[in-house]
C-alpha positions in Angstrom: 0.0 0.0 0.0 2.8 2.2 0.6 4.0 1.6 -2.8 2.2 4.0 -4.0 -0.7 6.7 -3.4 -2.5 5.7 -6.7 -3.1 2.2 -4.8 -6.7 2.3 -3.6 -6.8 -1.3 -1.9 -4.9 -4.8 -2.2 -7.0 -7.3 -3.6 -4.6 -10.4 -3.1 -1.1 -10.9 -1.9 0.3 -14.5 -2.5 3.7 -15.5 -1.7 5.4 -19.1 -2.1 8.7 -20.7 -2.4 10.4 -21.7 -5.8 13.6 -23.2 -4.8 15.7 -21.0 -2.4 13.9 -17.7 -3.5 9.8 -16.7 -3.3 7.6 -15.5 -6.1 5.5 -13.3 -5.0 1.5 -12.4 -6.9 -0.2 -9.1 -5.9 -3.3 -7.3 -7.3 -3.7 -4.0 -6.6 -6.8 -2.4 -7.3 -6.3 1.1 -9.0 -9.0 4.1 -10.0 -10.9 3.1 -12.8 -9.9 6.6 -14.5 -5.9 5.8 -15.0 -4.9 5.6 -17.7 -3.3 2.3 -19.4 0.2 3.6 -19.4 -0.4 5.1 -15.6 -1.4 1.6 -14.5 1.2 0.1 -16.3 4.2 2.7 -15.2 2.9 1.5 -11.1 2.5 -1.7 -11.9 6.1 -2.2 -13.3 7.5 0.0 -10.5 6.2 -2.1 -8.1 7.2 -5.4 -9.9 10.7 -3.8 -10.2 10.3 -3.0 -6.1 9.7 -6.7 -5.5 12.5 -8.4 -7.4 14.9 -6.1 -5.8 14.3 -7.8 -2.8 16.5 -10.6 -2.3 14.5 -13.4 -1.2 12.2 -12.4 -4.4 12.7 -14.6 -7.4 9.9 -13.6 -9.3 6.9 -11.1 -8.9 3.7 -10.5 -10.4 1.5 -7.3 -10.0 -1.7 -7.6 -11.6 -4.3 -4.3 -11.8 -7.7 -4.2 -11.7 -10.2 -1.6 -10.7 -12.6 -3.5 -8.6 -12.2 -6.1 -5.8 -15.5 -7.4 -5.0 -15.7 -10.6 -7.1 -15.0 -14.0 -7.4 -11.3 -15.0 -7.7 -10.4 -15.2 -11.4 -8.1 -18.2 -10.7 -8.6 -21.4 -9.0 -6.3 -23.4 -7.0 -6.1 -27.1 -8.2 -6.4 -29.3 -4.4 -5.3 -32.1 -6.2 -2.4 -33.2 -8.6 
């Protein structure tokens, strides 16, 4: 959140362990009126923010402008 003040709300932050290192999988829920390159530009910067870290293998920022709905993605139970 303290990212950035554009950040209205985090919709989902996911961590987990790939090898020695994490990825890590945020959304962040943005106004509805940036613009494409806006959202992009904080998305990146945050992205960039995340695999500086150095337990941070990977990360991915996702935008959206709402976060009252259904999880896009489903986690498989079982193998």
């Amino acid at each position: 959140m303290t990212h950035s003040e554009h950040i209205i709300a985090l919709d989902t932050v996911r961590a987990w362990h790939s090898g020695p290192r994490i990825v890590v999988e945020v959304d962040i829920v943005l106004d509805p009126d940036k613009t494409l390159r806006d959202s992009h530009d904080i998305a990146e910067d945050l992205q960039i923010k995340l695999e500086s870290l150095p337990s941070v293998e990977r990360a991915y920022v996702h935008c959206d402008y709402e976060w009252s709905h259904a999880p896009e993605h489903f986690l498989k139970k079982t193998l």
